[in-house]
N, C-alpha and C positions, 0 to 999 in steps of 0.2 A: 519557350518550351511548350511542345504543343500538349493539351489537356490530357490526351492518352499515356503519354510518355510520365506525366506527373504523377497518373492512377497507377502507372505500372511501378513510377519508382516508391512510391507511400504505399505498397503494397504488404500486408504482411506476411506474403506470401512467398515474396521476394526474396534470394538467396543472399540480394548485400547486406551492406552495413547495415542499412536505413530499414530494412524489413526486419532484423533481429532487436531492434530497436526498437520498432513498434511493437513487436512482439514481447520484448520485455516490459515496456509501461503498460499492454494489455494488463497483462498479469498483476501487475505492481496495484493497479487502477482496484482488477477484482480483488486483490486479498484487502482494499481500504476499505471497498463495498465490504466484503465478505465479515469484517472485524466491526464495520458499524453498524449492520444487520443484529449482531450478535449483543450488543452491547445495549442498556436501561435508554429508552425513548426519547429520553432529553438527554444523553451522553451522545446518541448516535452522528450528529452532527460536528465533534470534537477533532475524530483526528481527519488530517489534514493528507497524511500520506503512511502508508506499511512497507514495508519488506523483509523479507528474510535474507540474514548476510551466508556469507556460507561456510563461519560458524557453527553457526546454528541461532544465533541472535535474533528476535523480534524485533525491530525498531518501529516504532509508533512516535509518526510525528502530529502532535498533540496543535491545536488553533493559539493556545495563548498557554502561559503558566500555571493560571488556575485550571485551565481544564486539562494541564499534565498530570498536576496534583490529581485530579479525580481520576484520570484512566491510571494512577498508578495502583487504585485500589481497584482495579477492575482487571488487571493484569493474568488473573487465574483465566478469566472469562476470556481476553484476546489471545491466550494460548490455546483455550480450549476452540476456539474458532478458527484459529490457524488451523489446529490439526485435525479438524474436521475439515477444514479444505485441503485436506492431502500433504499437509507440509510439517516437517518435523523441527520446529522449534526446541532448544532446550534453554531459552530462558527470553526476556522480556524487557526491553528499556524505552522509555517514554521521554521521547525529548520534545524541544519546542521547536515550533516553526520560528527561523528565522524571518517572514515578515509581518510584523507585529503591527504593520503601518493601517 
């Protein structure tokens, strides 16, 4: 596949599959930045991954179990950061990263 043809299909700009797909982990990517910006100095490095379901769910995927435990008290604050990034959560769950390896 020649290089052009590969920029054009990894493109987010792109109408197919693969460009709505980039398009969606952009996002997915900024609401994790967005949620560990927001979050106490030494927590910000915790979660691992965000999304909004469409729900309305927060899921916050946490690095290990102890640090789920901590962002579960932190849960007011990853709301309030969600919806300060334009998104309307109406509640918050904190799971763990399945690779613990």
């Amino acid at each position: 596949m020649a290089e052009n043809e590969l920029k054009n299909l990894l493109s987010p700009c792109s109408k197919g599959d693969l460009g709505s797909i980039i398009r969606r982990a952009r996002k997915l990517g900024e609401l994790t930045d967005a949620l560990g910006k927001a979050l106490p100095e030494d927590c910000a490095g915790a979660i691992v991954a965000a999304n909004l379901r469409d729900d309305g769910q927060l899921i916050v995927i946490a690095a290990s179990s102890a640090w789920a435990s901590r962002l579960r008290y932190e849960t007011d604050t990853l709301l309030a950061a969600a919806r300060a990034a334009g998104l309307k959560p109406v509640g918050c769950r904190v799971r763990v990263s399945q690779d613990q390896a």
